[in-house]
TILUMNU-222609 format. One record per residue (C-alpha): residue in one letter; y, z, x. Coordinates in steps of 0.5 Angstrom, whole numbers, plus 500, padded with zeros to 3 digits. Layout:
REM residues N
<aa:a, north:Y, up:Z, east:X>
...
***
This chain:
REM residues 260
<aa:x, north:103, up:494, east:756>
<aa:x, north:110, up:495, east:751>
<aa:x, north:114, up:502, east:752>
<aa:x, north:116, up:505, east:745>
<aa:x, north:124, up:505, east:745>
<aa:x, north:124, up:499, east:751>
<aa:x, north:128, up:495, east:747>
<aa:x, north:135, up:496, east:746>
<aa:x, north:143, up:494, east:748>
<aa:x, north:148, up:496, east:754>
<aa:x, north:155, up:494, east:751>
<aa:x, north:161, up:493, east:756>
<aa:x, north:157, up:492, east:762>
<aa:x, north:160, up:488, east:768>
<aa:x, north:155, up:488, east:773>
<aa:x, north:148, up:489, east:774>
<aa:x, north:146, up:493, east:781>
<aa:x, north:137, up:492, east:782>
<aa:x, north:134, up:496, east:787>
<aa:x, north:128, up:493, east:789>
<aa:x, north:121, up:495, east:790>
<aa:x, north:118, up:498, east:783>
<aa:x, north:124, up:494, east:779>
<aa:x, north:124, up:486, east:780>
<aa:x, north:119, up:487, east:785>
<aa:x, north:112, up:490, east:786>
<aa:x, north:110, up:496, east:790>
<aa:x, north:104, up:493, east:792>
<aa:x, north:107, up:487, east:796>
<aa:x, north:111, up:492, east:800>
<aa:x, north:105, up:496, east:803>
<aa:x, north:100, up:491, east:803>
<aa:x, north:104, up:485, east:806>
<aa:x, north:111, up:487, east:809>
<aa:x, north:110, up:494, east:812>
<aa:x, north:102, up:491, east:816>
<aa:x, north:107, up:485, east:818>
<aa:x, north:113, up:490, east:821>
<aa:x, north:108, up:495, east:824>
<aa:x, north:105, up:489, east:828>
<aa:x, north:111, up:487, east:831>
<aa:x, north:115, up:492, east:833>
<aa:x, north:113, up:492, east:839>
<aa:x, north:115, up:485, east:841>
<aa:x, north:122, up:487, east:838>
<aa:x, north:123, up:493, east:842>
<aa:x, north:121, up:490, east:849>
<aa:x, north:123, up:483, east:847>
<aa:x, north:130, up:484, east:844>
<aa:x, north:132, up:491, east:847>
<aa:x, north:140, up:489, east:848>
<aa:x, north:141, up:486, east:841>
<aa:x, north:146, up:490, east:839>
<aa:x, north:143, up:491, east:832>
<aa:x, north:136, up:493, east:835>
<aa:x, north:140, up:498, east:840>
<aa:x, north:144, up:501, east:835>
<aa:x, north:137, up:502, east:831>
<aa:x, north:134, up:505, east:838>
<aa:x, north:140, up:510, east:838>
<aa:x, north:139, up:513, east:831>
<aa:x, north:131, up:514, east:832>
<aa:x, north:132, up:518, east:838>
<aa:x, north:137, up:521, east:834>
<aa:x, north:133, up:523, east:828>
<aa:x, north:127, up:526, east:833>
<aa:x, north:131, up:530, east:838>
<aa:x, north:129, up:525, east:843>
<aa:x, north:135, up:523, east:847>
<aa:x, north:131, up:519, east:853>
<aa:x, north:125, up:517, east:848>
<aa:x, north:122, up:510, east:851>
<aa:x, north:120, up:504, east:847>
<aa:x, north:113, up:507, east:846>
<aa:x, north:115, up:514, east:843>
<aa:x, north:120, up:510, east:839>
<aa:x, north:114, up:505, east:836>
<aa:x, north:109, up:510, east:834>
<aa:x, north:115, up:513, east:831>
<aa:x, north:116, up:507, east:827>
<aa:x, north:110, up:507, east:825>
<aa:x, north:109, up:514, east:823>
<aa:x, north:115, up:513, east:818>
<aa:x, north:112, up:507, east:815>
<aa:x, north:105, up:512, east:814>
<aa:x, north:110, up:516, east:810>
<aa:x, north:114, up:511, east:807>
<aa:x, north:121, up:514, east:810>
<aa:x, north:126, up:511, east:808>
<aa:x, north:130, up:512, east:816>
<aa:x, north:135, up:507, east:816>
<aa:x, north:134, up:505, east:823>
<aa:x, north:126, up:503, east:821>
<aa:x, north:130, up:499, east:815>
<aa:x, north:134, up:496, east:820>
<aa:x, north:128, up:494, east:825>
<aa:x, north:123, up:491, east:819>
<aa:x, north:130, up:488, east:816>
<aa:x, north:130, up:484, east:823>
<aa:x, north:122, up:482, east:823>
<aa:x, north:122, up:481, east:816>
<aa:x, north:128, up:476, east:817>
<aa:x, north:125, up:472, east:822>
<aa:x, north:118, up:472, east:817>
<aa:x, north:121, up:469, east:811>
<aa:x, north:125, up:464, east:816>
<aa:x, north:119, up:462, east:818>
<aa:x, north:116, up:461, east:812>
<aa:x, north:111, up:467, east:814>
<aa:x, north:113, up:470, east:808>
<aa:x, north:115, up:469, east:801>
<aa:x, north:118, up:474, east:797>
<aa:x, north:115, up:477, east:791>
<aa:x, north:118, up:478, east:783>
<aa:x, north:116, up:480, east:777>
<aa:x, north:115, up:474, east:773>
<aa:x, north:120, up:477, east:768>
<aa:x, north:126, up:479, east:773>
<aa:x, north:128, up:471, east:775>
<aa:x, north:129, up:468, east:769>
<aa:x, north:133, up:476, east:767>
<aa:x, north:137, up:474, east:773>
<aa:x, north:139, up:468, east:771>
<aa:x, north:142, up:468, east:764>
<aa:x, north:145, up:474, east:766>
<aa:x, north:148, up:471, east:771>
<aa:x, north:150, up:464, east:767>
<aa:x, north:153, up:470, east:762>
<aa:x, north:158, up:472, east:767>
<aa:x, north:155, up:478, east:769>
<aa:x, north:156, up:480, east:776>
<aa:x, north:149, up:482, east:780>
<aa:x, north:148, up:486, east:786>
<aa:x, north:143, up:490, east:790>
<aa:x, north:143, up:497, east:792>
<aa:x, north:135, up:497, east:796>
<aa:x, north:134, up:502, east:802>
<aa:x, north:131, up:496, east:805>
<aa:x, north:137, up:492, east:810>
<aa:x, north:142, up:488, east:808>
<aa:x, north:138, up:483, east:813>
<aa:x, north:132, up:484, east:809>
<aa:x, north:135, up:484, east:802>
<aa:x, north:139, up:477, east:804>
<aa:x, north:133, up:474, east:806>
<aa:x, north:128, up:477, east:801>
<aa:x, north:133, up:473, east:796>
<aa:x, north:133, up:467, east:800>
<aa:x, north:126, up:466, east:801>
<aa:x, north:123, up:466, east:793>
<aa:x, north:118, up:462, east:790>
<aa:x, north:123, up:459, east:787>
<aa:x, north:127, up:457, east:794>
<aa:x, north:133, up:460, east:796>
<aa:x, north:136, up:465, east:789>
<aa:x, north:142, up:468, east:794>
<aa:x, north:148, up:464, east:790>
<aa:x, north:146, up:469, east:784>
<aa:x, north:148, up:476, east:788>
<aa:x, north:155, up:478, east:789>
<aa:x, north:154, up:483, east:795>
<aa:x, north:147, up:487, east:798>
<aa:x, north:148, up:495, east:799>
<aa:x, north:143, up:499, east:804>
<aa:x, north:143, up:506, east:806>
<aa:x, north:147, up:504, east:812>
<aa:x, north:153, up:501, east:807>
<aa:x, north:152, up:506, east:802>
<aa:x, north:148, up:511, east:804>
<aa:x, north:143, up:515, east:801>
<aa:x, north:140, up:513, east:795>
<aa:x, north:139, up:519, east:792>
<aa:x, north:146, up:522, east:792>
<aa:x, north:152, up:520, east:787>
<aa:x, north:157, up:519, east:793>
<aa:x, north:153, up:512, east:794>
<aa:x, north:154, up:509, east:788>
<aa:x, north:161, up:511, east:788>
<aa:x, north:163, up:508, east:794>
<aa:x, north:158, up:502, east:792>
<aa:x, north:163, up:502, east:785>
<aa:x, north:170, up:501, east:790>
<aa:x, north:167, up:496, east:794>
<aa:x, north:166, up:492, east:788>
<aa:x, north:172, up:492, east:785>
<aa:x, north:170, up:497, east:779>
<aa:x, north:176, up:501, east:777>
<aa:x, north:170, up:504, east:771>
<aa:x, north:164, up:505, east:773>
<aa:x, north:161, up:505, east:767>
<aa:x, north:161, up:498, east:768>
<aa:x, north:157, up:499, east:773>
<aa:x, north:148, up:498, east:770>
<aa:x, north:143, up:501, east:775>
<aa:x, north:136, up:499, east:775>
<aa:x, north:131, up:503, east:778>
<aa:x, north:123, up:505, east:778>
<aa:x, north:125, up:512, east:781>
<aa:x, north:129, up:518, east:777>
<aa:x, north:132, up:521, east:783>
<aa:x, north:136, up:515, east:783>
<aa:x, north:138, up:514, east:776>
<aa:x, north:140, up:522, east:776>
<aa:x, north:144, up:520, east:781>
<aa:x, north:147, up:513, east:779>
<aa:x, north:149, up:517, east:772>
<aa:x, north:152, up:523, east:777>
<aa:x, north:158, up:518, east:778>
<aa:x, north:158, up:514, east:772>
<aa:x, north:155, up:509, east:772>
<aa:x, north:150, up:507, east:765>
<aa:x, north:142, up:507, east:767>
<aa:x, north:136, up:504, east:766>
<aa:x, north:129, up:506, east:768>
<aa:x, north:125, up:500, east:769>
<aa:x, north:117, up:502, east:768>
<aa:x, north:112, up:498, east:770>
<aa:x, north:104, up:501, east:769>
<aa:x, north:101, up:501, east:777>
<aa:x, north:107, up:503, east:780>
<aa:x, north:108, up:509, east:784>
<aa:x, north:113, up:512, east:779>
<aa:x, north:110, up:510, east:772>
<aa:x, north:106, up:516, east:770>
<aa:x, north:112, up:520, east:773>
<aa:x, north:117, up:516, east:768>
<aa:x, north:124, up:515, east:768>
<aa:x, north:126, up:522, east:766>
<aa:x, north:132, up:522, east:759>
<aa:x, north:134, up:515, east:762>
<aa:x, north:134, up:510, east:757>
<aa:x, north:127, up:505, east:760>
<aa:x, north:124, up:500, east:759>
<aa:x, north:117, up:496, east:762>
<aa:x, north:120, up:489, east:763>
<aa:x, north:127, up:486, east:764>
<aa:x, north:125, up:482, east:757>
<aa:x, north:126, up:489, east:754>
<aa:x, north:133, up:489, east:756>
<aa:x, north:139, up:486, east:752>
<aa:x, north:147, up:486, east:756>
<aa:x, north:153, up:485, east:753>
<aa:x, north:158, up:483, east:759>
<aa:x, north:165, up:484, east:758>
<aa:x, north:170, up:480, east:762>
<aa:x, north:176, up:484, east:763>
<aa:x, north:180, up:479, east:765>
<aa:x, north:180, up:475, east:760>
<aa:x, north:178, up:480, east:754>
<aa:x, north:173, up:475, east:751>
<aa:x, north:165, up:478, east:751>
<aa:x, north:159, up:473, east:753>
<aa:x, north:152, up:477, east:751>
<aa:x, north:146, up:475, east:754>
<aa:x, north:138, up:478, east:752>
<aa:x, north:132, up:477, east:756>
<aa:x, north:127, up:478, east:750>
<aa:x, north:127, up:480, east:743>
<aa:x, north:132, up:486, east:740>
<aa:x, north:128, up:486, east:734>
***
């Protein structure tokens, strides 16, 4: 299905910053595949692994949220869980199904799911001399390991850093994407590009700045919602980039489709 108006040029861009799960990657995956791989798994990581520091720190932040100082590993599962139920995006319960889903794509359990219009997107940008990151409320654990184990192999070496609620903080409020500009280097933020499914996240995103694009796909969650007054398109052929390349002045321009 082709959106009206999905067609259009972002000019003066320097990086592009991809959510996740809607945007480059189907919704459906998520549930369907990684949450039932994280659910029956957390309780082998909480018995098995209760000194990491990671796993100990994550422990701490459940116990906090639930006002359950002395929480065993039990109530701490079925918390777990409960929030996969919701689909809460509690940073502790991203940080343990980081570490699962790590483990998963390293051992060849898992395989990370794109939409076929996002890699070669990804790699003209790229080649262009567009800078890529990742602001996902799934870890910086889970992020690395999502973009190492493509159907493609292993497609870190195009991404110049990850961000997660834990490293950035809460994906709705605009403070997040200007610490996210800082740790970038990025003294304009409207360099910065913004690509996600959720209206939220762009109003936020445009609060501190930075230039948005609403990606809109039909049988995702947020598509009958839509993308609010944010530029959108339906696909990453129906974004067209130019980069700007302030060291040096020049310009390197790059489409993923057609701009006619």
């Amino acid at each position: 299905m082709t959106l009206p108006g999905a067609v259009f040029d972002v000019e003066s861009v320097d990086a592009v910053v991809l959510d996740i799960e809607g945007t480059t990657s189907a919704t459906g995956f998520v549930v369907d595949v990684l949450y039932p791989y994280s659910r029956s798994r957390f309780g082998a990581l909480l018995a098995e692994r209760s000194g990491a520091p990671e796993v100990v720190r994550a422990v701490a932040q459940v116990r906090e949220l639930i006002d359950e100082p002395g929480a065993d590993a039990v109530l701490v599962e079925k918390t777990l869980n409960a929030w996969l139920d919701e689909d809460r995006k509690a940073t502790p319960l991203k940080t343990l199904q980081g570490i699962i889903w790590s483990e998963g794509f390293a051992r060849g359990d898992l395989v990370s799911h794109f939409y076929d219009d996002v890699l070669p997107a990804l790699r003209a940008w790229h080649a262009a001399g567009l800078r890529l990151y990742v602001y996902s409320s799934g870890s910086v654990a889970a992020q690395r390991a999502w973009f190492a184990s493509t159907p493609e192999g292993d497609l870190l070496s195009l991404v110049s850093g990850l961000y997660d609620t834990e490293n950035a903080g809460p994906k709705q409020e605009p403070e997040s994407y200007r610490r996210i500009a800082e740790a970038t280097g990025t003294t304009d933020p409207s360099r910065l590009l913004f690509l996600s499914d959720r209206p939220g996240e762009l109003d936020a995103a445009r609060a501190a700045g930075w230039r948005t694009v609403g990606i809109r796909r039909p049988g995702e969650p947020y598509y009958e919602q839509g993308v609010g007054d944010h530029p959108q398109a339906g696909t990453f052929d129906g974004i067209s980039i130019t980069g700007s390349t302030s060291s040096t002045g020049s310009t390197s321009s790059t489409s993923s489709g057609s701009t006619t």
